[in-house]
Structures are given as structure tokens and as C-alpha cells.
Backbone as ProteinMPNN parsed JSONL, in Angstrom:
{"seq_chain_A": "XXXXXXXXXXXXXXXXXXXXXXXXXXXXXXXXXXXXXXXXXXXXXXXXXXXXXXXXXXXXXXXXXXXXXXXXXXXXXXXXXXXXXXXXXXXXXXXXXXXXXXXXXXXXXXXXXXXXXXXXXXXXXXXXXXXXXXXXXXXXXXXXXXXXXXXXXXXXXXXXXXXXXXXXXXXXXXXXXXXXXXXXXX", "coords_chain_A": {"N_chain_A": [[1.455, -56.973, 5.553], [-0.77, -54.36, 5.052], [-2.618, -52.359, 7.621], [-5.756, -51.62, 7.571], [-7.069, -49.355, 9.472], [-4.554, -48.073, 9.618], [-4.404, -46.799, 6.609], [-6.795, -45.498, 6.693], [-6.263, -43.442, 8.018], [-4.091, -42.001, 7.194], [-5.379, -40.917, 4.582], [-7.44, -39.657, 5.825], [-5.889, -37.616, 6.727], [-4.539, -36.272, 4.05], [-7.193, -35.213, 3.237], [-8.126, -33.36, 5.188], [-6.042, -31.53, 5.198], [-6.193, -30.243, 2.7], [-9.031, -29.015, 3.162], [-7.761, -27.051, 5.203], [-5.962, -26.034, 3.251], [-7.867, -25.32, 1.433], [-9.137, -23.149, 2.938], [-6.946, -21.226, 3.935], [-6.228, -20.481, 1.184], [-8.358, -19.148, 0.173], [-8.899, -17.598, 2.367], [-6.753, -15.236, 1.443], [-8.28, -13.993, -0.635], [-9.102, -11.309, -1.547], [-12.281, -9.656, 0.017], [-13.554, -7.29, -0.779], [-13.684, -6.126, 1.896], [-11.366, -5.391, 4.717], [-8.319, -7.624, 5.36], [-6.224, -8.603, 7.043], [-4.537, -10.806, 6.946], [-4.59, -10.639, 3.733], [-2.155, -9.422, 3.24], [-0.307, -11.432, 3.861], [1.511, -12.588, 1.837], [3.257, -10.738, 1.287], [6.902, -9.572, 1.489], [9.558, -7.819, 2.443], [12.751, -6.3, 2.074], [14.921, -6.095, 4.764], [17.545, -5.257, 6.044], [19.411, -6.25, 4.421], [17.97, -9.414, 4.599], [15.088, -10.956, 3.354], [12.287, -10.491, 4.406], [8.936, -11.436, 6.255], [6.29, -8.579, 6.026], [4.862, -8.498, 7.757], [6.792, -9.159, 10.111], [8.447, -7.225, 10.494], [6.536, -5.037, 11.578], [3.1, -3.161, 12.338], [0.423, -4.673, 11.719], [-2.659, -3.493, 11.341], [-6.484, -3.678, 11.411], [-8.309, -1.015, 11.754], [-10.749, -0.102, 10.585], [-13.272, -1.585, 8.458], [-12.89, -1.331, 5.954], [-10.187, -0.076, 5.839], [-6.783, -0.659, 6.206], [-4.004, -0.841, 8.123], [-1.038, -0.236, 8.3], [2.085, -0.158, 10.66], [5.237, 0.387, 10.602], [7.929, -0.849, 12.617], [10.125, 0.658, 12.807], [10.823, 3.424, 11.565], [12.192, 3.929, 8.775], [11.81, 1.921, 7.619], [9.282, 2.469, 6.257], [9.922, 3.572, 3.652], [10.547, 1.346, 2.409], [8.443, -0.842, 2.622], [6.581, 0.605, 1.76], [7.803, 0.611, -1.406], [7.485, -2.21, -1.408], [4.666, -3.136, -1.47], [3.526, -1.351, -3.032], [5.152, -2.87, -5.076], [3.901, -5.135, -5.069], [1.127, -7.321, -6.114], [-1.273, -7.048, -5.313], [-2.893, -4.804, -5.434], [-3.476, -2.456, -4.625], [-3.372, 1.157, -3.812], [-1.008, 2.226, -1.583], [-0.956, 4.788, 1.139], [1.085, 6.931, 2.247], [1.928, 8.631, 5.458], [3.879, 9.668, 6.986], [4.139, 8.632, 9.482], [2.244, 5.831, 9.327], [1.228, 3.669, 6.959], [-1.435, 3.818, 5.219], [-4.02, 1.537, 3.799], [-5.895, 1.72, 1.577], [-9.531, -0.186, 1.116], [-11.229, -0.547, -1.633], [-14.547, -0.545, -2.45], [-16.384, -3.221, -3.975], [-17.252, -3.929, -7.325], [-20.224, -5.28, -9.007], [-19.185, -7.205, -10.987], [-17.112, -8.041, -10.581], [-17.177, -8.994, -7.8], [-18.449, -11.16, -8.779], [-16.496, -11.96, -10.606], [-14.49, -13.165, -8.384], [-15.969, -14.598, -7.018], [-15.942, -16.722, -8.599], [-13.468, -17.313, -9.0], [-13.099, -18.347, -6.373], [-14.606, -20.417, -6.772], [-13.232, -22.131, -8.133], [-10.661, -22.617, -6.168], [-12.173, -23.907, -4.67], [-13.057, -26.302, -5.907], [-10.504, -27.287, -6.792], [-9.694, -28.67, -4.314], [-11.989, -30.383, -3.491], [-10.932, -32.009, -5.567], [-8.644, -32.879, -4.808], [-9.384, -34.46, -1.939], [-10.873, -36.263, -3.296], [-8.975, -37.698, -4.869], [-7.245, -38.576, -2.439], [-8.865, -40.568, -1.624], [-9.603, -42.325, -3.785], [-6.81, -42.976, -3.886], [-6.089, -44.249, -1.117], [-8.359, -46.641, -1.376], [-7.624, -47.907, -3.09], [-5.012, -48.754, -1.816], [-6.332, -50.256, -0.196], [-7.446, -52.515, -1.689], [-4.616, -53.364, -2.51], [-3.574, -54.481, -0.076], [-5.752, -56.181, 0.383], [-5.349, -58.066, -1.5], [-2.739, -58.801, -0.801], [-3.86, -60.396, 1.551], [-5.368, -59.474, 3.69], [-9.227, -59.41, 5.058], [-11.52, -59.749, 2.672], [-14.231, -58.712, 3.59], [-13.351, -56.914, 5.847], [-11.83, -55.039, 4.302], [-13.457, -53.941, 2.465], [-15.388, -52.704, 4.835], [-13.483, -50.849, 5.266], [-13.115, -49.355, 3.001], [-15.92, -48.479, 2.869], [-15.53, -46.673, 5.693], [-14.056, -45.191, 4.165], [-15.42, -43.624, 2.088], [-17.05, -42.171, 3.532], [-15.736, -40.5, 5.042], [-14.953, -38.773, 3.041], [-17.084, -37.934, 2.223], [-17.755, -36.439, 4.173], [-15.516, -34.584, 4.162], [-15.926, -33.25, 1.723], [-18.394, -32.192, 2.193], [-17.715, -30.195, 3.844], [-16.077, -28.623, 2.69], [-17.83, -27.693, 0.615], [-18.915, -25.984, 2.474], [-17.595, -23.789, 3.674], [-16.776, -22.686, 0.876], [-19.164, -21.956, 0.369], [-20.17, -20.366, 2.809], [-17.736, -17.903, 2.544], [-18.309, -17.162, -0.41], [-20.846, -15.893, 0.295], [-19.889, -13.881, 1.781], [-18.35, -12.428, -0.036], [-20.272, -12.008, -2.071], [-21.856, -9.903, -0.504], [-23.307, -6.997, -0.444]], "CA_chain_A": [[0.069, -56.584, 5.364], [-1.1, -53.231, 5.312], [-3.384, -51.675, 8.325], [-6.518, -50.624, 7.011], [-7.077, -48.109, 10.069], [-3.701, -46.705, 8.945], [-4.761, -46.147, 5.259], [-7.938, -44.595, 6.478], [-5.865, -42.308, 8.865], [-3.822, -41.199, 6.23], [-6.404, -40.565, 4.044], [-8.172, -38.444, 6.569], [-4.916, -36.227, 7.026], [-4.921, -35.704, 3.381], [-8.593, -35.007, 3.56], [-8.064, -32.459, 6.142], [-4.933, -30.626, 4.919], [-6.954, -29.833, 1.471], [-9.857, -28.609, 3.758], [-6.97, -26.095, 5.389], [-5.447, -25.205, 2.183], [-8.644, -23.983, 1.21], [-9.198, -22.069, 4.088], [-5.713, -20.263, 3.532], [-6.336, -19.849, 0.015], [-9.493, -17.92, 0.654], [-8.657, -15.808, 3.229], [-5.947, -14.291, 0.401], [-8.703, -13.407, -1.431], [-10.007, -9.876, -0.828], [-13.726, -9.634, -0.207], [-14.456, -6.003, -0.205], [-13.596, -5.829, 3.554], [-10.017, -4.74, 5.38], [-8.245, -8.072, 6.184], [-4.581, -8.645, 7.129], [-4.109, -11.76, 5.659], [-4.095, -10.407, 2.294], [-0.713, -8.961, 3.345], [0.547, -12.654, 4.16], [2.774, -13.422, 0.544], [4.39, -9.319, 0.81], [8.769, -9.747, 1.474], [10.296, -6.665, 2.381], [14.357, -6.214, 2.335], [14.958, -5.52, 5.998], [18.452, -5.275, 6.345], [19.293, -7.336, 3.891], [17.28, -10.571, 4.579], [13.919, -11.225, 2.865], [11.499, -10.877, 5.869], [7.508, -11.304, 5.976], [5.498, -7.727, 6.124], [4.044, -9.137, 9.282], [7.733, -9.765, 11.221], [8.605, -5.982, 10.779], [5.516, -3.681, 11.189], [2.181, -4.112, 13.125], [-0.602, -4.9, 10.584], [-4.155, -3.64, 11.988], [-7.936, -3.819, 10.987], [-9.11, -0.027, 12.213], [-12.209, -0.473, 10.252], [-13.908, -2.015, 7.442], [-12.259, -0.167, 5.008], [-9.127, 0.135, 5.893], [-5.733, -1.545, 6.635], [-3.011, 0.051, 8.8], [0.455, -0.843, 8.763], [3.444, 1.006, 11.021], [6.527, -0.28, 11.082], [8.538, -0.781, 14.138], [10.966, 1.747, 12.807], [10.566, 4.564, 10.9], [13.192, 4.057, 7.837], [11.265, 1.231, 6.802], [8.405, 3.53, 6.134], [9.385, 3.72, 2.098], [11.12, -0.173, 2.546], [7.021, -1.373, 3.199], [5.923, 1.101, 0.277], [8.03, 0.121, -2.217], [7.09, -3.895, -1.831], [3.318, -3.263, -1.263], [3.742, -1.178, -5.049], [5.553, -4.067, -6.675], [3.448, -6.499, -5.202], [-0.072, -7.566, -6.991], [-2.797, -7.105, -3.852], [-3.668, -4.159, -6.305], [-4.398, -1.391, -3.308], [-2.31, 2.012, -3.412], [-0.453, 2.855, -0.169], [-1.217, 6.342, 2.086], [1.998, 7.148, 3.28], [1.537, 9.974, 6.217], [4.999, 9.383, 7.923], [3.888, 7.374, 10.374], [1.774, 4.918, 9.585], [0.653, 3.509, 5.739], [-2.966, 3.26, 4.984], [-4.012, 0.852, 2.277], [-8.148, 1.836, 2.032], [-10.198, -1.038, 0.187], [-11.805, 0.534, -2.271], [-15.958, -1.188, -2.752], [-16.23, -4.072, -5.196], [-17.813, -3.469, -8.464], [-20.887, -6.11, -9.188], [-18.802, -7.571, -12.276], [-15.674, -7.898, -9.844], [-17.723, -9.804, -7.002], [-18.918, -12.577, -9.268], [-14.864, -12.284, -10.839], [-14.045, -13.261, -6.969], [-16.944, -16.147, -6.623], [-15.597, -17.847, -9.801], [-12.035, -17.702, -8.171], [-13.545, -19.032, -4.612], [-15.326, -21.814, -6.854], [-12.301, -22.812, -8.407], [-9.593, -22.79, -5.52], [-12.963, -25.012, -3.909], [-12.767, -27.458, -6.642], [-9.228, -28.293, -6.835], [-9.432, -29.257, -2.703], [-12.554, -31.118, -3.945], [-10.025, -32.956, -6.44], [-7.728, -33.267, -3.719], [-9.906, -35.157, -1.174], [-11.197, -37.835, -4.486], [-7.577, -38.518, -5.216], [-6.904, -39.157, -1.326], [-10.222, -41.419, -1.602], [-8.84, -43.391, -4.966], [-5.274, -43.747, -3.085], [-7.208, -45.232, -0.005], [-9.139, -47.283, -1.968], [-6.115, -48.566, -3.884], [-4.33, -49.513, -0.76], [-7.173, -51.396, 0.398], [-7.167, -53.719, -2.11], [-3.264, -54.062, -2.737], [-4.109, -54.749, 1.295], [-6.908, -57.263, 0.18], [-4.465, -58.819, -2.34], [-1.729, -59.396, 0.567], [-3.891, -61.115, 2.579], [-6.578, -58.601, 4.201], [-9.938, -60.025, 4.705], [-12.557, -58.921, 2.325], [-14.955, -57.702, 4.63], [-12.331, -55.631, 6.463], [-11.414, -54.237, 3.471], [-15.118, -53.315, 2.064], [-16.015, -51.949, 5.433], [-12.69, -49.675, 5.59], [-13.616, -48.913, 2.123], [-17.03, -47.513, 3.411], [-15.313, -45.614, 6.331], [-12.89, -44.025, 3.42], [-16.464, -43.232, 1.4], [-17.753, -41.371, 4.778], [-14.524, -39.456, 5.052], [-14.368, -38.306, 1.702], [-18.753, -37.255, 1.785], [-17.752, -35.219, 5.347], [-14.771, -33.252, 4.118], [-16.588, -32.443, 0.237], [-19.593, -31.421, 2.537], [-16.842, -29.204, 4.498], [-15.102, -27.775, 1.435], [-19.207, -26.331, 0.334], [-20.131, -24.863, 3.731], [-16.404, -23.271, 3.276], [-16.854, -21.966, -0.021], [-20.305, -21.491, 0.801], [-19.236, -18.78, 3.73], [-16.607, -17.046, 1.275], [-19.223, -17.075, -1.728], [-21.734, -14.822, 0.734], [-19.403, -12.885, 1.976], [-17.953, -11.759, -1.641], [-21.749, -10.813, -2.928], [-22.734, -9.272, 0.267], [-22.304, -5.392, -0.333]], "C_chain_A": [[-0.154, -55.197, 5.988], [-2.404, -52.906, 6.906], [-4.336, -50.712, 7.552], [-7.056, -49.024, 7.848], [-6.285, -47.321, 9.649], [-3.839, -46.036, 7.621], [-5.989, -45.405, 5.804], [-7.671, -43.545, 7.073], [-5.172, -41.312, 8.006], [-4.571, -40.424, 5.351], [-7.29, -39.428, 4.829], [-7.454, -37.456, 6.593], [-4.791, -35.665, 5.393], [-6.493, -34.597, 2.944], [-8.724, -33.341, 4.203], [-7.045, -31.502, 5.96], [-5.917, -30.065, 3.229], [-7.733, -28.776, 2.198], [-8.868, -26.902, 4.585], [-5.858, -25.194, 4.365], [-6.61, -24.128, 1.528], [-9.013, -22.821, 2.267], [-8.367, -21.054, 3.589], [-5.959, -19.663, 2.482], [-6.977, -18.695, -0.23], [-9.481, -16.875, 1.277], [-7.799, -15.118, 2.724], [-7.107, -14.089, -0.538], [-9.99, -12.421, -0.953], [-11.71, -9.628, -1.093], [-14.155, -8.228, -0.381], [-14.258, -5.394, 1.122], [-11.991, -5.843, 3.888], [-9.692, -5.918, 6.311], [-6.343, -8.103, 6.481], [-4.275, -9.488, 6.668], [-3.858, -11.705, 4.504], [-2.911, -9.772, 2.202], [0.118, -10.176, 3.831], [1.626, -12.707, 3.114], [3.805, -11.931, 0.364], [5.918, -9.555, 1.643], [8.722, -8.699, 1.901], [11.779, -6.817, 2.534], [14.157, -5.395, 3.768], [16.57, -6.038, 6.357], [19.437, -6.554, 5.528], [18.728, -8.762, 3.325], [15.714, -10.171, 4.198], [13.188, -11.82, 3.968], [10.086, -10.354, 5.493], [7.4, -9.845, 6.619], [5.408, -7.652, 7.664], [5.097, -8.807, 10.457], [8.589, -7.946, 10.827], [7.891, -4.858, 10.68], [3.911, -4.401, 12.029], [0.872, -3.693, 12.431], [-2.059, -4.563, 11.844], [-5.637, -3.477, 10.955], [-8.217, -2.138, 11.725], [-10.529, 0.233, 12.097], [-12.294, -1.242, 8.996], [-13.487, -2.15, 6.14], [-10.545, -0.415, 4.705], [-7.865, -0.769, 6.383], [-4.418, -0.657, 6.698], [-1.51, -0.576, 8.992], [1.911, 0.484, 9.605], [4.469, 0.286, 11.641], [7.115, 0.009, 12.535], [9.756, 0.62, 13.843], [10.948, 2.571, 11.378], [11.521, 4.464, 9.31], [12.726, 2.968, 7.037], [10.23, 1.545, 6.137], [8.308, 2.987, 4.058], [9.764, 2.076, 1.753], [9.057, -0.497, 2.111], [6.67, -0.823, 1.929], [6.126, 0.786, -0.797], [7.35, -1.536, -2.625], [5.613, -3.872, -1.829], [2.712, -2.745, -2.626], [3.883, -2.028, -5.75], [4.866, -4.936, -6.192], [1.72, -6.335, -6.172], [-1.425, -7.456, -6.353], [-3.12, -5.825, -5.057], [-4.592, -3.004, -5.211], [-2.884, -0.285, -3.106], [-1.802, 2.036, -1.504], [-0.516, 4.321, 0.214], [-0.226, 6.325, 2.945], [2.004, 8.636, 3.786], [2.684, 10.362, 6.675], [5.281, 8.824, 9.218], [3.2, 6.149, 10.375], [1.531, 4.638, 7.685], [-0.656, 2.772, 6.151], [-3.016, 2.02, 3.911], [-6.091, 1.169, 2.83], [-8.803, 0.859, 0.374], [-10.998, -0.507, -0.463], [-13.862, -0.843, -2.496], [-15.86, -2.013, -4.289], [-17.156, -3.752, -6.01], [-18.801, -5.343, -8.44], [-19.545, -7.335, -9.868], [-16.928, -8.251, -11.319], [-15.937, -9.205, -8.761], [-17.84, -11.159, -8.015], [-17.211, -13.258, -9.887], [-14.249, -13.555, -9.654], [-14.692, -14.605, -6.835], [-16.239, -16.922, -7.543], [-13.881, -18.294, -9.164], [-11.691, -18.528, -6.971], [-13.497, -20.697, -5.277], [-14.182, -22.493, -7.519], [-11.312, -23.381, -7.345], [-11.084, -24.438, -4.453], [-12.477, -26.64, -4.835], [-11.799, -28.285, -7.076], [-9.114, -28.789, -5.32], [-10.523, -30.492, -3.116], [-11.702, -32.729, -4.77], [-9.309, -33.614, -5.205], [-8.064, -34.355, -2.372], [-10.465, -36.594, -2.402], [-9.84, -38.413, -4.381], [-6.989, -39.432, -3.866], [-7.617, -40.789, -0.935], [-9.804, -42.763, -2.557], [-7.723, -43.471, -3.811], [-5.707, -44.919, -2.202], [-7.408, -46.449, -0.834], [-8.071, -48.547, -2.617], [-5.251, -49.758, -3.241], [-5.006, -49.979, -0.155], [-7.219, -52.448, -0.028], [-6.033, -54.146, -2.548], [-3.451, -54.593, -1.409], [-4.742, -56.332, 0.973], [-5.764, -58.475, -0.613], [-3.521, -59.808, -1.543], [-2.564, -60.31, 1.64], [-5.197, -60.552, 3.792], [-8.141, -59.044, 4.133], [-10.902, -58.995, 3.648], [-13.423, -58.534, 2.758], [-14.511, -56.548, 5.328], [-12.383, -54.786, 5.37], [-12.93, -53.425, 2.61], [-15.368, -52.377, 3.543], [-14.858, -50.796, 5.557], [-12.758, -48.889, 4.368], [-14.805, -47.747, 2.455], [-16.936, -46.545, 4.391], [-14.635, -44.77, 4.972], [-14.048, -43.04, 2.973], [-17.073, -41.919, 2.789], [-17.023, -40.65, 4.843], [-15.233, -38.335, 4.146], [-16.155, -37.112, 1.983], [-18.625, -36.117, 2.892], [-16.788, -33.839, 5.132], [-15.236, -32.824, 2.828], [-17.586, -31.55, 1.523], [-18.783, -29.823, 3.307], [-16.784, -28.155, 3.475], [-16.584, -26.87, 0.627], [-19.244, -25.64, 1.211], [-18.985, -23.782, 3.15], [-16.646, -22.194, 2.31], [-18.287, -21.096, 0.326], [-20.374, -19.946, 1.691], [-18.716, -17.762, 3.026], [-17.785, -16.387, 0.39], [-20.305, -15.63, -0.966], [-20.678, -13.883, 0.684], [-18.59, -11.695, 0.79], [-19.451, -11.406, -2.229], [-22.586, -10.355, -1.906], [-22.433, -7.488, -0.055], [-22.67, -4.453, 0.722]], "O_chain_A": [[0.168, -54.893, 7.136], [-3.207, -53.838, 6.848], [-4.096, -49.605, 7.072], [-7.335, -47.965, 7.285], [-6.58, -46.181, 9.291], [-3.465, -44.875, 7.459], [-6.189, -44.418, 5.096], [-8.44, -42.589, 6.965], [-5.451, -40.113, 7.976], [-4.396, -39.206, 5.371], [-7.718, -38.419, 4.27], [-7.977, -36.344, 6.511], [-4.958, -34.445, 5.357], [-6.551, -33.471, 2.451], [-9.326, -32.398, 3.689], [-7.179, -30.5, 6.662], [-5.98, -28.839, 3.318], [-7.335, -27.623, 2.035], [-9.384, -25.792, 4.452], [-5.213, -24.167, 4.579], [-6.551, -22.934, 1.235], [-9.075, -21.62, 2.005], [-8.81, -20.116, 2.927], [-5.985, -18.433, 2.486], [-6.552, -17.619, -0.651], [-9.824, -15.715, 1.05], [-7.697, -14.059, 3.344], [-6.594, -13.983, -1.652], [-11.084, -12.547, -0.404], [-12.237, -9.457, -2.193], [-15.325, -8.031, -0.054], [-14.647, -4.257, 1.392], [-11.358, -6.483, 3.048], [-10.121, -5.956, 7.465], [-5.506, -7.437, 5.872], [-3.547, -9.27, 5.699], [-3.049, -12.478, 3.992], [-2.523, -9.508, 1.064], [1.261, -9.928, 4.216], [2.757, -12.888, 3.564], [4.787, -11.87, -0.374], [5.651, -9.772, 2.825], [7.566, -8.284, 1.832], [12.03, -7.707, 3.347], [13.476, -4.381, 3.923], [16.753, -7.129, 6.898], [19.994, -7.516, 6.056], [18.86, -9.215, 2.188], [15.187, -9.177, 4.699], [13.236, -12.962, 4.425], [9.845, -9.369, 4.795], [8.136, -9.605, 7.577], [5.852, -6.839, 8.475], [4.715, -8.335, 11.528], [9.736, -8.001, 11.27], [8.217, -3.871, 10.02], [3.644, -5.583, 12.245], [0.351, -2.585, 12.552], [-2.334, -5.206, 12.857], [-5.561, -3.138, 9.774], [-8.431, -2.502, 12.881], [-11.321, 0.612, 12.959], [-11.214, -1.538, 8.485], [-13.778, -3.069, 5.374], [-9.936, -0.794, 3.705], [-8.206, -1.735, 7.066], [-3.897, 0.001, 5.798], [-1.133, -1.336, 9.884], [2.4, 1.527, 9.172], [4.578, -0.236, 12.751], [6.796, 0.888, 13.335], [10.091, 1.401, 14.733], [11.088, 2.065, 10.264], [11.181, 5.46, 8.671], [13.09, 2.907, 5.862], [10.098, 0.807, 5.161], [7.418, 2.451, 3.398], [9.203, 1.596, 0.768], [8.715, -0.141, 0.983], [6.448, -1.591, 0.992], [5.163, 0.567, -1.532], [6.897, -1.929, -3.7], [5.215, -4.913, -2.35], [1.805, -3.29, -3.255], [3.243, -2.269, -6.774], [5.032, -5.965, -6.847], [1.356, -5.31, -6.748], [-2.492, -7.763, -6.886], [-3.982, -6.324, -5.779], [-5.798, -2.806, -5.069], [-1.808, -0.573, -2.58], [-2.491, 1.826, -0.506], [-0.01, 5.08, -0.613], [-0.313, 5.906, 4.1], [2.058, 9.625, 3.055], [2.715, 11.577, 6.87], [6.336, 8.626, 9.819], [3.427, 5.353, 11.286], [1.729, 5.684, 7.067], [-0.942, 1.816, 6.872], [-2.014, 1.666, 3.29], [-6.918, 0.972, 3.719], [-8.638, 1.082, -0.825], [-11.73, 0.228, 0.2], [-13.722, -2.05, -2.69], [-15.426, -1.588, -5.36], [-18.105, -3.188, -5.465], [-18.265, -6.365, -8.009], [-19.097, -8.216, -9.135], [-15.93, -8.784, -11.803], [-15.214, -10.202, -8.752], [-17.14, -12.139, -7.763], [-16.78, -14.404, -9.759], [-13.701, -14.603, -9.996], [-14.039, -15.615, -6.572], [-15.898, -18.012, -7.085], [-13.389, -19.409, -8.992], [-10.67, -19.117, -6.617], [-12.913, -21.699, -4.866], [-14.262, -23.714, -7.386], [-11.034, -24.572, -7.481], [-10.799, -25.486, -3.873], [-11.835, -27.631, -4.487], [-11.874, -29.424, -7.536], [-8.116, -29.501, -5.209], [-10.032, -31.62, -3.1], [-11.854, -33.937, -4.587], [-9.496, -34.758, -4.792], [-7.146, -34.988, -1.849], [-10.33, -37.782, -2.109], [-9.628, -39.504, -3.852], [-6.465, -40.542, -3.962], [-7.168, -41.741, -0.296], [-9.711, -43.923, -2.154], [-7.982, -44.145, -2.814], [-5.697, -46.126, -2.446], [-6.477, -47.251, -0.908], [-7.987, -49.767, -2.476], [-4.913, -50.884, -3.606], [-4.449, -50.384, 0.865], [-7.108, -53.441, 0.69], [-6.056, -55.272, -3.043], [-3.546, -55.793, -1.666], [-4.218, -57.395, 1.306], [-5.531, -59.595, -0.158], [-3.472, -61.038, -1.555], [-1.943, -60.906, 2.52], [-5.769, -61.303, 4.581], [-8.492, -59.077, 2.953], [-10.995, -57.775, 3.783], [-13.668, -57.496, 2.143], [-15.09, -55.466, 5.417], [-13.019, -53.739, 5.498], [-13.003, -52.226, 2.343], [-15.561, -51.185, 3.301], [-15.288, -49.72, 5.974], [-12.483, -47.697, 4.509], [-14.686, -46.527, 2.347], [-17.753, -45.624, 4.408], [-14.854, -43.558, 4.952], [-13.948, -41.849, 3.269], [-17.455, -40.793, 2.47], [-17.576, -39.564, 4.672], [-15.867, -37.336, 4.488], [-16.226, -35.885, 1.917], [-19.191, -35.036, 2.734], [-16.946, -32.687, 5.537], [-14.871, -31.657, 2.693], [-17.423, -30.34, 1.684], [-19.248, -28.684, 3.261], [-17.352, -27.063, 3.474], [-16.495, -25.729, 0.174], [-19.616, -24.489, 0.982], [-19.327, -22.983, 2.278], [-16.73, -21.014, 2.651], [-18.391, -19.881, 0.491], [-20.571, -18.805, 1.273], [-19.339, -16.704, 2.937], [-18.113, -15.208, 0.522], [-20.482, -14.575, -1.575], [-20.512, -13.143, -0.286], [-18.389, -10.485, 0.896], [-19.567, -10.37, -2.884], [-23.805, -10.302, -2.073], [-21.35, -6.943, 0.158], [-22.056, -3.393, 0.845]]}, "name": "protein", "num_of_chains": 1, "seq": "XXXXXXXXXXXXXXXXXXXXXXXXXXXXXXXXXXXXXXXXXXXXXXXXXXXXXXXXXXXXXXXXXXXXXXXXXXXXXXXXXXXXXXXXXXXXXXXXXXXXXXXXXXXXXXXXXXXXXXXXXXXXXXXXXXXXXXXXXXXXXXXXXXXXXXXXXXXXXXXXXXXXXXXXXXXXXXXXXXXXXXXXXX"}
């Protein structure tokens, strides 16, 4: 016989890993503003091995605008340029010889709402993602119930799953919610 605390624990860690995927997701998507995270998915060849942006070069915020990268050593300079070209962030590089700029250029109306529709989607598959955790739950309550589980237990761990599920949707709006301003603030 199943443990309905443990199905509702599980269920919460799904719950809660959705809720941090969107997070992640989001903060890769550029608002108008100069963040470093949107340099999380760039590779560079550093001596061979396929190494994150991040783990050879020291990514800063200077302002608003802008995003500063300077490698730890100088020879990586066009290494950094080349992969920040072939990658898809869609922001030239300002190479000076010491440092590469990348300057965010101001979002276009038509671009912002592009961005919200992208927010409201990556929201709505975490959305999906917390129901399905909710059905699973649910599932294994009554294969639970089936085995032997009383029905009351199993209705009221039912109603904790239902409480879960209404706290991390309400999460996954404020979330988007946050994002959504900050993409049509100009």
C-alpha cells in the first residue's frame, strides 16, 4: 500500500521543479534590459573542450544597456566573438581588445508583445506540467484506494493534492505576471 503523504510529496516536487523551470526559462528571455543570463546556453572552444561563456570570462551588468564580457585571457578575445556571432541571442559584439560589449538595443512595441506571447506560452506549458503532476497524484490515490487505502484518507489527500496544484498555478501567474510587466515597461 501506497503512502498518500508520499504521493502528495512527490507531487509537490514536480509542482515545484515546473515553477523553477519557468523561472529559468524566463530569465533567457531578453526584456529590453542588460542581463547575464541570456549568455547562459553560449559554448566556446577553450582549448579544445566545450566550456560555458561564464567558466572563461567575467560576464558583468555595467548598466542597463549594456553587457560586458572580458575574458580571463586575452586570445580568447575572438574565441568569445566568434560563438556569441554563431549563436542566436541576436546582439552584435564591440570588440575593443579588451573587453566585448554586447549593447541591448530598445524593444520595438510589436517586439514587446512578440516577448509576452513567448512568456505566456513557456507559462502555460509549466501550467500543463503542474495538472499532469495533479492527474498522476490523483491516479495514485486511487490505485492506493484500490489496494486497500481508506477512502477518506484518500479524498482528503486528494484535496491536499487540489491545494498544491491551486498554490503553484497561482505561483506560475504572479511569475509570468512579473516577466509580462517587465517586457511592456519601456
Amino acid at each position: 500500500m501506497t503512502d498518500p503523504m508520499q504521493i502528495r510529496s512527490e507531487a509537490e516536487e514536480m509542482m515545484q521543479a515546473a515553477v523553477l523551470y519557468l523561472d529559468d526559462a524566463l530569465a533567457h528571455i531578453r526584456a529590453g534590459k542588460a542581463s547575464a543570463r541570456i549568455l547562459d546556453p553560449i559554448k566556446v572552444d577553450y582549448y579544445g573542450a566545450v566550456t560555458p561563456l561564464s567558466n572563461v570570462s567575467t560576464i558583468t551588468t555595467p548598466d542597463a544597456r549594456t553587457i560586458q564580457i572580458q575574458p580571463w585571457e586575452k586570445n580568447m578575445l575572438s574565441v568569445i566573438e566568434r560563438a556569441l556571432i554563431n549563436s542566436n541571442i541576436g546582439l552584435a559584439p564591440n570588440n575593443n581588445g579588451e573587453v566585448i560589449r554586447l549593447i541591448i538595443p530598445p524593444l520595438t512595441e510589436e517586439r514587446r508583445r512578440d516577448l509576452a506571447k513567448q512568456c505566456k506560452a513557456e507559462a502555460e506549458n509549466a501550467k500543463v506540467s503542474i495538472r499532469n503532476a495533479r492527474r498522476d497524484a490523483i491516479e495514485d490515490l486511487k490505485k492506493a484506494q484500490k489496494d486497500g487505502l481508506p477512502e477518506d484518507a484518500a479524498k482528503d489527500a486528494e484535496t491536499e493534492v487540489q491545494k498544491l496544484h491551486d498554490k503553484y498555478i497561482k505561483q506560475i501567474d504572479e511569475v509570468f505576471a512579473k516577466k509580462e510587466k517587465e517586457i511592456m515597461t519601456v
